[in-house]
N, C-alpha and C positions, 0 to 999 in steps of 0.2 A: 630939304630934299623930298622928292614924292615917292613915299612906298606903296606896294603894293594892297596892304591895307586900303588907301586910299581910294586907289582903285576901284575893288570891290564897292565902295561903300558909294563911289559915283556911279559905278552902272546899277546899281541897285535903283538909285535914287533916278537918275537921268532914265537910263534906256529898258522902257518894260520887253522889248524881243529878249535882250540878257538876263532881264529878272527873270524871266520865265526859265531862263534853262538853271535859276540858281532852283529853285522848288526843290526840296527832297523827298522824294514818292514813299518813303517810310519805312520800316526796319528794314521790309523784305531784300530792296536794293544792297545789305548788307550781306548777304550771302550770297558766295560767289564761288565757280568752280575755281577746277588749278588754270585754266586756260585765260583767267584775270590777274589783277593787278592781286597783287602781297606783298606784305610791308613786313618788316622783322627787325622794327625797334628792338636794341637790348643793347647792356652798357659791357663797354671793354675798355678795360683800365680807365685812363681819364679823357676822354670821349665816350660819346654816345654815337650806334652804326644806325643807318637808315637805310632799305635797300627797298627802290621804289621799281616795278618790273612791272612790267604790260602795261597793255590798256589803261587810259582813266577811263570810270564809266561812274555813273551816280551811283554812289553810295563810299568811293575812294576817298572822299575827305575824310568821311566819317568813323571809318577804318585809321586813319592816320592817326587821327584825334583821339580815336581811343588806344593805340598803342602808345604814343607819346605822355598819356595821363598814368599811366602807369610807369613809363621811363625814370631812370633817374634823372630829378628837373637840375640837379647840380653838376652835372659832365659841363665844364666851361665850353669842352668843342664837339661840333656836331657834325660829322660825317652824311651826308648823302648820298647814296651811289646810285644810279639814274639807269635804266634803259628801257624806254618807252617809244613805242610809235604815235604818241598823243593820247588825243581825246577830249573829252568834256570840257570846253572852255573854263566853264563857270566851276568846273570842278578841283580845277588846275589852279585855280585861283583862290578858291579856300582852301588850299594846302598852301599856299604859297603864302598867303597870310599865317598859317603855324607856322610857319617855317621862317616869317618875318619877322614872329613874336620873339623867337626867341633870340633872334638878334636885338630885339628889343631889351634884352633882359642881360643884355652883356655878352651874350655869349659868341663864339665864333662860328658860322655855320659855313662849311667847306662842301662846295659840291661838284660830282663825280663823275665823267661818262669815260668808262676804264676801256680797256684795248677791246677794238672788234663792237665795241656795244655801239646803240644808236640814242638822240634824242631827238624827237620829231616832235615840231608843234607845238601843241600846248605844253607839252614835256618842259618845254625852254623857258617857260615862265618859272619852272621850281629852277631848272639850272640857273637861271641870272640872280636868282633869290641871294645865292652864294657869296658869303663877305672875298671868299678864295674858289674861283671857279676853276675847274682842274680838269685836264681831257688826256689822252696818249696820243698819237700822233695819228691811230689807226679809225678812234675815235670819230662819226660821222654825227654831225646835226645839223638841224633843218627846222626852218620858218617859214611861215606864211603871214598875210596880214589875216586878221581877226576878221569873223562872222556869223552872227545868233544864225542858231537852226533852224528859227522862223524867217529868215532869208533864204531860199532854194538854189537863186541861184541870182545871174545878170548882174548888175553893177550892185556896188555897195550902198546902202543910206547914209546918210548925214553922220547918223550915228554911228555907224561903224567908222566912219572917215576919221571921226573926233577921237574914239579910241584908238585908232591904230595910230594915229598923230600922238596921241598920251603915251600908248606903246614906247613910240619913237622917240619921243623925249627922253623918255628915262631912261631908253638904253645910250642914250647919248652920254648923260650925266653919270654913268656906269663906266665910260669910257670908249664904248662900240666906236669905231670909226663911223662916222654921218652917212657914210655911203652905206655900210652895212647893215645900221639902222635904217636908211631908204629903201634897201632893199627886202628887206622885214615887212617894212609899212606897206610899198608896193607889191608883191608880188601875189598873184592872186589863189586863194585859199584852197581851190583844185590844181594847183602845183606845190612845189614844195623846193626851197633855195636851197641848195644842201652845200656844207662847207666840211672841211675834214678835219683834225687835231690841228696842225698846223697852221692852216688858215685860222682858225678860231682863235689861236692866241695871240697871229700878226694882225687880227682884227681888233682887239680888245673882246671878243667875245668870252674867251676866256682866261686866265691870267697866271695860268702853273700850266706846266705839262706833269701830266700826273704822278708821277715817281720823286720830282723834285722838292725842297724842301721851302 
């Protein structure tokens, strides 16, 4: 199956428009007002909570990374709770691989967009992360297909095509109904598809309503 590991490591490798926006501008992108993303890793009973809020902006992986190194690594289950209007592709995506890892590592990672909150965007790459994706019926999120910021604007390149086609495969293999995934891959990246709790889980987008067991 293709994770999002994988991923990363082909736009690295294929597409320089996407390597450029992985670059990390160096600590200062670390310090950020209230008006940004905060993370507040900390372990409760036997889970560990994640609560991912704002914006991604460069420097959000980094921030993850280092609360997680500090978390306790042995919580078998991993909470996420999600409400973002996107952001940084290439940022979305190195969170998305911590958060791969540690399915990699056995564990269960469950994730969150609780009543009234949103997931836009890039957002939806950490949500699909999820072995158990969970929404409330009130719950709104939203996709678009993929494009490096060194594209402005007008039709897609090559490259972008190939990745939102890789996109759409693996939401496929995740279960998304094909239409849905279509609509993901197509829809262009100054719009936004927005579906609601309900929708999301008679999609396969997501696969709990979030209250349920």
């Amino acid at each position: 199956m293709i994770v999002l590991s994988a991923i990363v490591l082909w736009l690295l490798a294929t597409f320089p428009a996407f390597a450029e926006e992985y670059v990390d501008d160096g600590p200062e992108v670390l310090v950020q007002d209230s008006s940004v993303s905060q993370w507040y890793p900390e372990a409760k009973g036997a889970k560990l909570e994640i609560f991912i809020e704002g914006e991604i902006l460069l420097g959000s992986a980094a921030k993850l990374s280092a609360g997680l190194a500090v978390a306790d690594s042995s919580q078998p289950l991993v909470t996420v709770h999600l409400a973002s209007p996107g952001g940084r592709l290439a940022e979305a995506l190195k969170m998305a691989v911590s958060l791969e890892k540690m399915k990699g590592q056995g564990r269960t990672v469950r994730t969150y967009v609780t009543e009234y909150s949103m997931c836009m965007s890039a957002c939806m790459l950490l949500f699909m992360v999820g072995n158990e994706r969970r929404v409330d019926t009130t719950s709104q999120l939203g996709f678009h297909q993929a494009r490096s910021l060194a594209n402005s604007g007008g039709a897609t390149t090559e490259e972008e095509d190939a990745l939102n086609s890789l996109i759409s495969d693996l939401l496929v293999r995740q279960g998304v109904r094909k239409t849905v995934a279509d609509a993901w891959r197509n829809t262009p990246p100054d719009q936004m598809f927005i579906v609601d709790g309900f929708d999301a889980i008679e999609n396969g987008i997501a696969t709990h309503e979030y209250y349920t067991e």
